[in-house]
C-alpha positions in Angstrom: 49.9 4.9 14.4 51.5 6.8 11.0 50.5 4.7 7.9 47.7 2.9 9.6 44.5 3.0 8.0 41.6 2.4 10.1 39.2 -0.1 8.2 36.3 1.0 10.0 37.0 4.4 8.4 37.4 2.9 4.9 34.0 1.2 5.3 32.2 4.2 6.4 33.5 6.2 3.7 32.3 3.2 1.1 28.7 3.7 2.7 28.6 7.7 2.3 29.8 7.2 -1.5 26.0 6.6 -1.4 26.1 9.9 -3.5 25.4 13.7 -2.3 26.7 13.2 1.1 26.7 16.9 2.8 29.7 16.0 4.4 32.3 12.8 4.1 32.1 9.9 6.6 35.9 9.9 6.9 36.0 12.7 9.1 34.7 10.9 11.9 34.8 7.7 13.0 31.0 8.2 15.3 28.5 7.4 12.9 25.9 8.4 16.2 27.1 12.1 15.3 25.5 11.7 11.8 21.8 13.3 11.9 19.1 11.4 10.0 19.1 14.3 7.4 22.9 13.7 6.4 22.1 9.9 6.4 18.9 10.4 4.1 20.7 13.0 1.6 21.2 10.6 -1.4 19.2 11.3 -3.9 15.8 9.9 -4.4 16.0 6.5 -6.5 15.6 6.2 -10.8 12.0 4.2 -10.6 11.6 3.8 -14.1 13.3 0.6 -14.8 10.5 -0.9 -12.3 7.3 0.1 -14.5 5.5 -2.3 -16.6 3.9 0.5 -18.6 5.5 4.0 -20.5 2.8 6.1 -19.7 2.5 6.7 -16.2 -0.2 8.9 -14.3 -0.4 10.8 -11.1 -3.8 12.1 -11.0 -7.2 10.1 -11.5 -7.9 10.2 -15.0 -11.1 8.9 -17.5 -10.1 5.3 -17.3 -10.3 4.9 -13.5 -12.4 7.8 -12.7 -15.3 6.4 -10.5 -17.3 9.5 -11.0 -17.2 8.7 -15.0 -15.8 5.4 -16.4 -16.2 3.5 -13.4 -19.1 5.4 -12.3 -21.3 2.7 -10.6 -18.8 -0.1 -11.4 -19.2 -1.4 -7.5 -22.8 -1.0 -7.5 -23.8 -3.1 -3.9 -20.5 -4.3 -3.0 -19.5 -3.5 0.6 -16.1 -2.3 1.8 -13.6 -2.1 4.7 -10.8 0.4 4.2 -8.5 0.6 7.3 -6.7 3.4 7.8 -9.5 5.4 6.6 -9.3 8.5 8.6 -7.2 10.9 6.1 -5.2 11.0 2.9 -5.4 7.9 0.9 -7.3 6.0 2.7 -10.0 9.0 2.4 -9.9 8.9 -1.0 -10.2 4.9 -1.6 -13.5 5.5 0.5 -14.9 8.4 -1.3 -13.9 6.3 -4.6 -16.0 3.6 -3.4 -19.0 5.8 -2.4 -19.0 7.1 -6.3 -18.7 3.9 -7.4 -21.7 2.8 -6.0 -20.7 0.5 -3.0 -23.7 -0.2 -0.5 -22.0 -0.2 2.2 -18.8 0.9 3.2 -16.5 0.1 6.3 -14.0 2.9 7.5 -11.3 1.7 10.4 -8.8 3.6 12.0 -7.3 4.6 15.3 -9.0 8.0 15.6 -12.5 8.2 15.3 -12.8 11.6 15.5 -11.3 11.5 11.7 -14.0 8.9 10.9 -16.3 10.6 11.4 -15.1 13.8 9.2 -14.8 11.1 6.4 -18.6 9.9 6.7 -19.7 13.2 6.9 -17.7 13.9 3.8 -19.5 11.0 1.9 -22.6 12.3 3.2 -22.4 15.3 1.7 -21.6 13.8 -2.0 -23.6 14.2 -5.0 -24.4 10.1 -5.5 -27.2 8.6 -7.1 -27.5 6.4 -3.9 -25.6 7.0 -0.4 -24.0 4.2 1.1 -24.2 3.2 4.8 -21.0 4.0 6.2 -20.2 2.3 9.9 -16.9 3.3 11.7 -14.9 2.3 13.9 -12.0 3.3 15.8 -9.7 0.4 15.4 -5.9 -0.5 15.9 -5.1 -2.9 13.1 -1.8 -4.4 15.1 -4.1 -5.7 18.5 -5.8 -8.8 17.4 -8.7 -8.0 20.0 -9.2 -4.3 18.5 -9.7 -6.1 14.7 -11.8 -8.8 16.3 -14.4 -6.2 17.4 -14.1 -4.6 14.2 -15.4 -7.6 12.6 -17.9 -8.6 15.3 -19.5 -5.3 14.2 -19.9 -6.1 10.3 -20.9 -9.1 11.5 -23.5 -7.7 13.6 -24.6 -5.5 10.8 -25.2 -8.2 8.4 -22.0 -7.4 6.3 -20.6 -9.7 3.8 -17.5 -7.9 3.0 -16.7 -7.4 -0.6 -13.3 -5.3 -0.7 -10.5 -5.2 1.8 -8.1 -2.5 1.5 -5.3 -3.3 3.7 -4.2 0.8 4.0 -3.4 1.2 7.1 0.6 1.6 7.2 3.3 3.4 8.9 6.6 4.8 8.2 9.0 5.9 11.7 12.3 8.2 11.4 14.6 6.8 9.3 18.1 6.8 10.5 20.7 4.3 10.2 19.8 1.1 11.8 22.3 1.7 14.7 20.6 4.7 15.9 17.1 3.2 15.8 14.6 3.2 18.4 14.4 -0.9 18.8 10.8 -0.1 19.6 9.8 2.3 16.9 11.5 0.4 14.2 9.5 -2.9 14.9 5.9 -0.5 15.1 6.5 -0.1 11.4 6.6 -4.1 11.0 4.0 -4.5 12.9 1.4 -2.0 11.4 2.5 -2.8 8.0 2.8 -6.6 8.5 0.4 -7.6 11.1 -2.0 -4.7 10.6 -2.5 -6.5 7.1 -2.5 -9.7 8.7 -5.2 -9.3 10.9 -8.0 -8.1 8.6 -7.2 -10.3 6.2 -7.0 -13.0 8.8 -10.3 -12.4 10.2 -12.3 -11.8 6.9 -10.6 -15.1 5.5 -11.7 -16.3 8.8 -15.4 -15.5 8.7 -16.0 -16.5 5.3 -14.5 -19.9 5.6 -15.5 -20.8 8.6 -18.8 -21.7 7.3 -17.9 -21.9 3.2 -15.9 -23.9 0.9 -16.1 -20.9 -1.3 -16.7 -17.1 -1.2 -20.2 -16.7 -1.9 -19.5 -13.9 -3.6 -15.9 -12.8 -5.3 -14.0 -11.0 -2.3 -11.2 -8.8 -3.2 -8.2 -7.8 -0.7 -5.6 -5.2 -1.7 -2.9 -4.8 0.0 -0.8 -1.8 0.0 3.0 -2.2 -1.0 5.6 0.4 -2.4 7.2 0.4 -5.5 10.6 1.3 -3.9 10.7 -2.4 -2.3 13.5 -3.6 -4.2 15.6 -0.8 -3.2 18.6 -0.2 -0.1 17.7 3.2 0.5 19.6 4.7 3.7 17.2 4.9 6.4 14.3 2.3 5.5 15.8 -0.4 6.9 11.9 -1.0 8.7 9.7 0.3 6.0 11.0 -1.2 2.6 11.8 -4.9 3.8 8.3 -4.7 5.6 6.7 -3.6 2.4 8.7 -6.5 0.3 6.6 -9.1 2.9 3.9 -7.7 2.2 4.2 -8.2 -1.5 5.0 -12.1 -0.7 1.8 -12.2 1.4 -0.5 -11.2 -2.0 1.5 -14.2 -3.5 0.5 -16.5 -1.0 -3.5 -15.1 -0.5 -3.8 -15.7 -4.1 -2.2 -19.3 -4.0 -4.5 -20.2 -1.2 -7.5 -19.0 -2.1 -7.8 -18.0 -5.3 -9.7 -21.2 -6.7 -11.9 -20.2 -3.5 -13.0 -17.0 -5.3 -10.4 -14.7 -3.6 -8.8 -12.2 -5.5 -5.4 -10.5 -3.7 -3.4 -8.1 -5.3 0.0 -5.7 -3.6 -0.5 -2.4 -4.8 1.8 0.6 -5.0 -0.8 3.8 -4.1 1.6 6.3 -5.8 4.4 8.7 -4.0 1.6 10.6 -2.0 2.3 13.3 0.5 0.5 12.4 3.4 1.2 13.5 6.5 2.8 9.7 7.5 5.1 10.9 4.4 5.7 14.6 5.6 7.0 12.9 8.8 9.0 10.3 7.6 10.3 11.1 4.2 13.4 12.9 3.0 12.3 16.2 2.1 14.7 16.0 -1.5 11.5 13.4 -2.3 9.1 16.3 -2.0 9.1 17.0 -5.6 10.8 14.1 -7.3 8.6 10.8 -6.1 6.0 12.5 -3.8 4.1 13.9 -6.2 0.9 11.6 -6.4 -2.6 12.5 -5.6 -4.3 10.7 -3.2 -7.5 10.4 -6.0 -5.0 8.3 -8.2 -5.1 5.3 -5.4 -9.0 5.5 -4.8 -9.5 5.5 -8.7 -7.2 2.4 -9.4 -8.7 0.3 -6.3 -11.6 0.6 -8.1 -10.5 -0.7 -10.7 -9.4 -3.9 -9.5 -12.2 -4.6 -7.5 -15.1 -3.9 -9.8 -16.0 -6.9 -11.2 -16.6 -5.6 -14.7 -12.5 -5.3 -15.0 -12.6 -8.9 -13.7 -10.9 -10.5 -16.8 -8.8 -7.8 -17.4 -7.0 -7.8 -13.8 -6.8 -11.9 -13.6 -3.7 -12.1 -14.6 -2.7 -9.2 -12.0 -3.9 -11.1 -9.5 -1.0 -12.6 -6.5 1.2 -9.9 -8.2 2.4 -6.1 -7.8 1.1 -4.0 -9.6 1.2 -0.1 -8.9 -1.3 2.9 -9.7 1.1 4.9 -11.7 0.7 2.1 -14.7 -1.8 3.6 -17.3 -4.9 0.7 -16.7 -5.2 0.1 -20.9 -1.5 -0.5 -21.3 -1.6 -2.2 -18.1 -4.2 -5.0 -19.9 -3.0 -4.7 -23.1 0.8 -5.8 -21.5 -1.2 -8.5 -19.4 -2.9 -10.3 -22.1 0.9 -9.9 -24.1 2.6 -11.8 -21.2 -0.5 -14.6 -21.0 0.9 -18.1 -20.5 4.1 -16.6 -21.0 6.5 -17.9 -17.7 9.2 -16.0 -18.5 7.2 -13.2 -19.5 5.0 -13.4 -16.4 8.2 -13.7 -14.2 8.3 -9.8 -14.6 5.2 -9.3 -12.2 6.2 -12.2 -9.8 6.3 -10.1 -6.3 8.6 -12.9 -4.7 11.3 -11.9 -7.5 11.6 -8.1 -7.1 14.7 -7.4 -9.1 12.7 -7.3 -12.5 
């Protein structure tokens, strides 16, 4: 009809103004003929606003180095690291092996890349090698984490550290051309594949203890694009957003129990998860992180010397890109302050 403007048209064209588009929305009316590339060719998102310190870092450096500063800093602490078999995960473990853990826990689904990680510890120059166990393990079947446990129980391991890395990221279309199935795997691996460690180390502490024996910290792993609507992440960023809720929560349950719970953002890394499900504009704008900069910083918040620095951190976000000293120095600043100490509330993202 001449003069009629179709509203659905109107609306699509609103959603490309999304800036960059390759081509305009309004010459088609079938957003199915729209590849994920055109839907993910916005440009990467301004970050800065959301970081609590100016000077920001994407390498290891001297204050978080576990081969110097923090050399030794986890000297017989045992740790479980899920998702263990490459990229970051591979470097938490290899963080934890120069920072003297005793005994260190490597999960994943493919063992085969276990054991190229234990060999790799095995061949560092430490002043003391660790034990490393591994196991092939899928973090989203409650029976496959069960067994995981059964074996550090059957070991004699009283688990120190939790890193909750295990994560994953599907294709990224709009939400209308999702696989139902593919979009709800990155709920559960990032969701309940958190869930279910923590669950069952919670589990087998408390089931015979008012309180941790010992201090037990769990990181989880979050992103520091959470509060954004980027085209595509429909599954991964609101996934990522619970998970910074579920730090909240672990530290209001359990931290008078000796439980220390932190969401942490690893850094833009470009792992092979990222390689397959990231925009390839974000190459060389947010990917840019080395995996070394997320081993070197979970170090840091689990070794018991920083303890009084990082209290405040704890229940909150806090991301590896924030220089540690400035990090403290803005911690002890915002002390007792509640408006102050609104800024690192994860269950208020908008900052």
């Amino acid at each position: 009809m001449e003069g009629f403007v179709n509203p659905r048209r109107r609306s699509l064209t609103r959603v490309k103004g999304y800036k960059g588009g390759e081509r305009s929305t309004e010459d088609t009316d079938d957003l199915s003929s729209i590849s994920v590339g055109e839907t993910m060719s916005n440009p990467a998102p301004d970050l800065s606003w959301i970081h609590l310190t100016n000077n920001l870092h994407h390498d290891v450096y001297p204050a978080i180095d576990p081969r110097g500063a923090l050399k030794g800093s986890c000297r017989g602490k045992s740790v479980l690291v899920t998702g263990a078999g490459r990229g970051i995960g591979k470097a938490i473990a290899v963080a934890f092996a120069h920072a003297g853990a005793a005994t260190i826990v490597l999960a994943s689904r493919t063992l085969s890349e276990l054991e190229g990680v234990r060999d790799d510890i095995a061949s560092l120059e430490l002043d003391r090698q660790p034990r490393v166990l591994i196991q092939a393990t899928d973090v989203t079947s409650e029976e496959s984490v069960r067994a995981l446990f059964d074996t550090v129980e059957r070991e004699h391991v009283y688990i120190d550290v939790l890193v909750n890395n295990a994560g994953h990221l599907g294709k990224t279309p709009l939400v209308h051309l999702t696989d139902p199935a593919e979009w709800w795997e990155t709920w559960e691996v990032n969701v309940k594949g958190t869930y279910l460690p923590t669950y069952h180390l919670l589990k087998s502490i408390f089931s015979s203890n008012v309180v941790a024996p010992a201090p037990v910290t769990i990181l989880c792993t979050a992103t520091l694009s959470g509060p954004y609507s980027r085209f595509g992440f429909s599954g991964y960023q609101p996934s990522k957003s619970a998970i910074n809720r579920f730090a909240e929560f672990l530290n209001a349950e359990y931290e008078d129990k000796g439980v220390r719970a932190y969401a942490y953002h690893p850094g833009g890394v470009l792992t092979k998860l990222a390689l397959e499900g990231m925009p390839p504009e974000t190459f060389n704008t947010i990917m840019i992180d080395k995996p070394e900069l997320a081993g070197g910083f979970c170090v840091f918040l689990s070794a018991p010397g920083k303890y009084q620095d990082t209290d405040i951190f704890k229940g909150k976000f806090v991301s590896a890109n924030w220089d540690v000293d400035d990090m403290v120095k803005k911690g002890k600043e915002m002390a007792g302050d509640d408006r102050e100490r609104r800024w690192l509330m994860t269950k208020v993202l908008v900052f």
